[in-house]
Backbone as CSV, one residue per row, in Angstrom:
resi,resn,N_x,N_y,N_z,CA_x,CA_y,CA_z,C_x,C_y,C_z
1,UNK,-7.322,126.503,114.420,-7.770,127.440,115.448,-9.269,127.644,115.364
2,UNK,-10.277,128.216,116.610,-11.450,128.147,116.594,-11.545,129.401,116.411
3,UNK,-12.694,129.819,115.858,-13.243,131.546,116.104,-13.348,132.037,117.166
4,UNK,-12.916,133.150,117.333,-13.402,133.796,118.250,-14.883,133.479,119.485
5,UNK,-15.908,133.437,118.167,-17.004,133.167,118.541,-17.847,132.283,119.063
6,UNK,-17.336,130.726,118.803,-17.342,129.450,119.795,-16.640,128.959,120.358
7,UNK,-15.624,130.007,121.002,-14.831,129.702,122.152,-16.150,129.844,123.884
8,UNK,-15.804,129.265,123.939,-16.457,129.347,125.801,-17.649,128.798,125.961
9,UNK,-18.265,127.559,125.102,-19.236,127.421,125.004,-20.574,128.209,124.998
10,UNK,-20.628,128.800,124.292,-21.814,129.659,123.754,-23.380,129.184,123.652
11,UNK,-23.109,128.377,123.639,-24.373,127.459,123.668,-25.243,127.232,124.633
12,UNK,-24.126,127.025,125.944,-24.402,127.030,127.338,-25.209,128.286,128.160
13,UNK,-24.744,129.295,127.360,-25.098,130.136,128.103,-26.501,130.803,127.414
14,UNK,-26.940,130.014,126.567,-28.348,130.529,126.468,-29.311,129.465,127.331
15,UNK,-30.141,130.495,127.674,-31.434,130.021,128.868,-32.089,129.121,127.432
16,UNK,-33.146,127.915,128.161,-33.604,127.064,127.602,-35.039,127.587,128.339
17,UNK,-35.829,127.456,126.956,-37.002,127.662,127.256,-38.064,127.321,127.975
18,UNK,-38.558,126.513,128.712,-39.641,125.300,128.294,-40.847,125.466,127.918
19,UNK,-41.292,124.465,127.091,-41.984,124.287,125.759,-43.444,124.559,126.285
20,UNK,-44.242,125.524,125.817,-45.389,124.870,126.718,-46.552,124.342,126.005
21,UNK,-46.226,123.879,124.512,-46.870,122.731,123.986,-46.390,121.336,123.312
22,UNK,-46.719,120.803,122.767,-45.951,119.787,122.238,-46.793,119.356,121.220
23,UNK,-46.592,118.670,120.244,-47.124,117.855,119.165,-47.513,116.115,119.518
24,UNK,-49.069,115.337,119.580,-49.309,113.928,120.191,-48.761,113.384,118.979
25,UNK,-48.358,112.493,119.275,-47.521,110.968,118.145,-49.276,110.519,117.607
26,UNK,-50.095,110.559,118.093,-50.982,109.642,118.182,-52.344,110.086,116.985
27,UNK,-52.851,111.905,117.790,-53.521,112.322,117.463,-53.186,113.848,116.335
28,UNK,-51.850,113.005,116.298,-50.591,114.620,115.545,-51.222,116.174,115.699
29,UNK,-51.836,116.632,116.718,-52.585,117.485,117.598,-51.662,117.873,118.276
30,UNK,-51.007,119.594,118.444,-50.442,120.405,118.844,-51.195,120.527,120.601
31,UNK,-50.739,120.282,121.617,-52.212,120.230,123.100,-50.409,120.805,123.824
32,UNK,-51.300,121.245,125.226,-50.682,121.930,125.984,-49.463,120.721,126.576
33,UNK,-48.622,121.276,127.456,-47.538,120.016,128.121,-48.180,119.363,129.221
34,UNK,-49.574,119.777,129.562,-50.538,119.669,130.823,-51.482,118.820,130.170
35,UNK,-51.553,118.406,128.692,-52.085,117.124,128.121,-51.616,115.973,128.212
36,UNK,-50.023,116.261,128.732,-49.711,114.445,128.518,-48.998,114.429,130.006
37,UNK,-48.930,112.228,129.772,-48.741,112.291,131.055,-47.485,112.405,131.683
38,UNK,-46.890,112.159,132.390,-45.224,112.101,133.226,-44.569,113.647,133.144
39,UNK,-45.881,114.686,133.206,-44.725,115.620,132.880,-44.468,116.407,131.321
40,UNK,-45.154,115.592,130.581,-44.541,115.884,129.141,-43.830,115.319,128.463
41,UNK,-43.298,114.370,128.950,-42.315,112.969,128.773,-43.028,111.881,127.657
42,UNK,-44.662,111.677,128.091,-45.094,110.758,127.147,-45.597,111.344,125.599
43,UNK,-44.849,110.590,124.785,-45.130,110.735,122.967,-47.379,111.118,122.476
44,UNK,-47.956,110.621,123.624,-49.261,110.551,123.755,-49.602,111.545,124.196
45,UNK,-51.060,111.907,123.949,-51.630,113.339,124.795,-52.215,112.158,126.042
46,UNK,-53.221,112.079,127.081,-53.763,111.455,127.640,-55.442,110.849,127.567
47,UNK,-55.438,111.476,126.176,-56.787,110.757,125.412,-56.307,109.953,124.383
48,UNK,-55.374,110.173,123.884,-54.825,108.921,123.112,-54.426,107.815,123.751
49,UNK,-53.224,108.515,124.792,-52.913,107.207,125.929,-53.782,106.086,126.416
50,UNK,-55.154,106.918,126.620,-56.252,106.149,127.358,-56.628,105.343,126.790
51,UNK,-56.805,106.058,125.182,-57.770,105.198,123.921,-56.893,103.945,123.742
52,UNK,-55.266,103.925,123.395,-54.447,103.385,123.606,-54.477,101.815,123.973
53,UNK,-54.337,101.995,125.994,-54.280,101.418,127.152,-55.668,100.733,126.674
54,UNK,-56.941,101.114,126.551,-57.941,100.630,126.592,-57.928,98.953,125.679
55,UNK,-57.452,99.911,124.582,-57.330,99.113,123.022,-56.641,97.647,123.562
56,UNK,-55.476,98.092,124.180,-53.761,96.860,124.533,-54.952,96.295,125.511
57,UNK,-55.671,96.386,126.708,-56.274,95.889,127.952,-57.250,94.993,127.354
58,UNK,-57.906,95.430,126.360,-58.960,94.357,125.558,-58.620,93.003,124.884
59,UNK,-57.310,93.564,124.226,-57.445,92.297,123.067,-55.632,91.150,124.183
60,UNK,-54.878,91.714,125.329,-54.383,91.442,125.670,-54.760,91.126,127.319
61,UNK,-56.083,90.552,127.759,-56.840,90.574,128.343,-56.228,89.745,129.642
62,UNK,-55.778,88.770,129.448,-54.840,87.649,129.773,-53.492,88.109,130.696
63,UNK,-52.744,88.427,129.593,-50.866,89.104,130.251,-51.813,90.454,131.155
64,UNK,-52.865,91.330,131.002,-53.030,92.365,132.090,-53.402,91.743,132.979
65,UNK,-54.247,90.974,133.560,-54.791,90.725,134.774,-53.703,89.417,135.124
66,UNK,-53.090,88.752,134.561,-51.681,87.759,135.414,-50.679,89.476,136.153
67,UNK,-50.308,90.425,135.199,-49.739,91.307,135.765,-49.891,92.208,136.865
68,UNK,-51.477,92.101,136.495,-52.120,92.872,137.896,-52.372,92.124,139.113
69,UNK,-52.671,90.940,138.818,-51.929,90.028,139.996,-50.992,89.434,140.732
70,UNK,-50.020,89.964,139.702,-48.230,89.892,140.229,-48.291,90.604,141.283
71,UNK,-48.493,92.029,140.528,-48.196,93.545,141.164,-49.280,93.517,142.700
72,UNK,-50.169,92.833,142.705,-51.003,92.602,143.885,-50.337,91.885,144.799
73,UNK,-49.694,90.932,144.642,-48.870,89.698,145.192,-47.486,90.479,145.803
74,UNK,-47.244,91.325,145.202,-45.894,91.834,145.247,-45.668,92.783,146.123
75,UNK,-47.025,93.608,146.500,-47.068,94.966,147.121,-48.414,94.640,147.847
76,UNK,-48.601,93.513,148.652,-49.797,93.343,148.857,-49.978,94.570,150.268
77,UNK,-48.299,94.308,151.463,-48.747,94.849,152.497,-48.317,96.897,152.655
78,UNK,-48.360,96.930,150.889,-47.943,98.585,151.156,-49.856,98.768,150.499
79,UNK,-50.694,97.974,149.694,-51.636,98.498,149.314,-53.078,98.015,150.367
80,UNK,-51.960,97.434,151.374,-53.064,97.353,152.856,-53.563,98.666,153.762
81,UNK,-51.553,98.847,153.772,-51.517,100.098,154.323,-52.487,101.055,153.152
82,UNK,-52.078,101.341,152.440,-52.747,102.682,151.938,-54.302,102.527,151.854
83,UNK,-55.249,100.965,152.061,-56.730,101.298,152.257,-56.429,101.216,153.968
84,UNK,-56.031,100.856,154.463,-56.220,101.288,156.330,-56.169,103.095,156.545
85,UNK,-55.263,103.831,155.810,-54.976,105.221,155.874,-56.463,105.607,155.428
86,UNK,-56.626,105.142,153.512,-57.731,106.013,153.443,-59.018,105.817,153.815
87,UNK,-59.196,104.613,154.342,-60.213,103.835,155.562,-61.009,105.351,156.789
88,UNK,-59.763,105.282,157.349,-59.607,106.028,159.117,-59.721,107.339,158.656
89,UNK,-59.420,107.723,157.569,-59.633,109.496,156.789,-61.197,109.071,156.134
90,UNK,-61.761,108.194,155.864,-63.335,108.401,155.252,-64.165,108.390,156.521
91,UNK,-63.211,107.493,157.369,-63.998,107.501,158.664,-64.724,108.966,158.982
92,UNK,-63.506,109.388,159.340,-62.889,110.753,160.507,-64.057,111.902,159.609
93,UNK,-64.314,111.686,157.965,-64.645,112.782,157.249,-66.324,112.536,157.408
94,UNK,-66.917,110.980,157.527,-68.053,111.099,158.061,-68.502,111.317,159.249
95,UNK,-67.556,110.907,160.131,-67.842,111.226,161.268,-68.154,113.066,161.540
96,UNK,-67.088,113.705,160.837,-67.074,115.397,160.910,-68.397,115.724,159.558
97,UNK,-69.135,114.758,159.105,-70.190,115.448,158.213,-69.616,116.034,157.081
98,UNK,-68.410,115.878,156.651,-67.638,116.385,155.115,-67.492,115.258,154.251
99,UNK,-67.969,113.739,154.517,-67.882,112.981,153.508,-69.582,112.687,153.405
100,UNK,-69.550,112.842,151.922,-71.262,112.142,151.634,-71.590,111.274,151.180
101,UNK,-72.301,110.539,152.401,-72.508,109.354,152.603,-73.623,108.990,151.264
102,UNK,-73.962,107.684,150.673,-75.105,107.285,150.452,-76.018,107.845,148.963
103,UNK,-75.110,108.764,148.289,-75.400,109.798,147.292,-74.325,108.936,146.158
104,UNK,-74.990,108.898,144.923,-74.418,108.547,143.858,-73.540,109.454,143.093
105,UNK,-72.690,109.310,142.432,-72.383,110.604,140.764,-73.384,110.551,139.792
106,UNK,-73.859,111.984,139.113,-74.183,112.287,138.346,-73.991,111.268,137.635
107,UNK,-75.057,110.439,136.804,-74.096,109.694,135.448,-74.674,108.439,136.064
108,UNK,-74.236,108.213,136.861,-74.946,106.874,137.404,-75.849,105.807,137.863
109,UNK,-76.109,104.843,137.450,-77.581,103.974,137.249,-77.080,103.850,138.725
């Protein structure tokens, strides 16, 4: 017989928190759930991720750019569409004087 006390699933009926930090795999640094990426999902904060990605993109130089040319090949006429959209919106924003034209970023030669 069970106890009294874990009859009815008990477990269930406590509210679940959510976390609002987490511990990086990477940089073992306690950072907010607004540090990593997917949500909170990735083991990385997004300065590790980056440092990461950077690291794999360098010395695997080869398999990234055949992949990024798959993925180009593959989705060529959805990433047409999306520069025709943001094309006719840079247009529309110089035309209305809210995009600036001809001006660099800070930072930049």
């Amino acid at each position: 017989m069970r106890a009294a006390t874990t009859m009815g699933g008990a477990a269930d009926a406590i509210p679940t928190i959510p976390r609002a930090t987490k511990r990086c795999r990477g940089c073992n640094r306690t950072r907010p759930i607004t540090f990593f990426w997917r949500g909170g999902r990735d083991p990385r904060c997004k300065v590790c991720r980056t440092r990461y990605m950077r690291r794999w993109i360098a010395t695997h130089r080869d398999a990234f750019t055949a992949w990024q040319r798959a993925y180009k090949e593959r989705n060529r006429d959805l990433i047409r569409a999306y520069h025709r959209k943001y094309q006719r919106r840079r247009r529309a924003l110089i035309r209305a004087g809210k995009w600036k034209v001809g001006r660099r970023r800070a930072g930049s030669a």
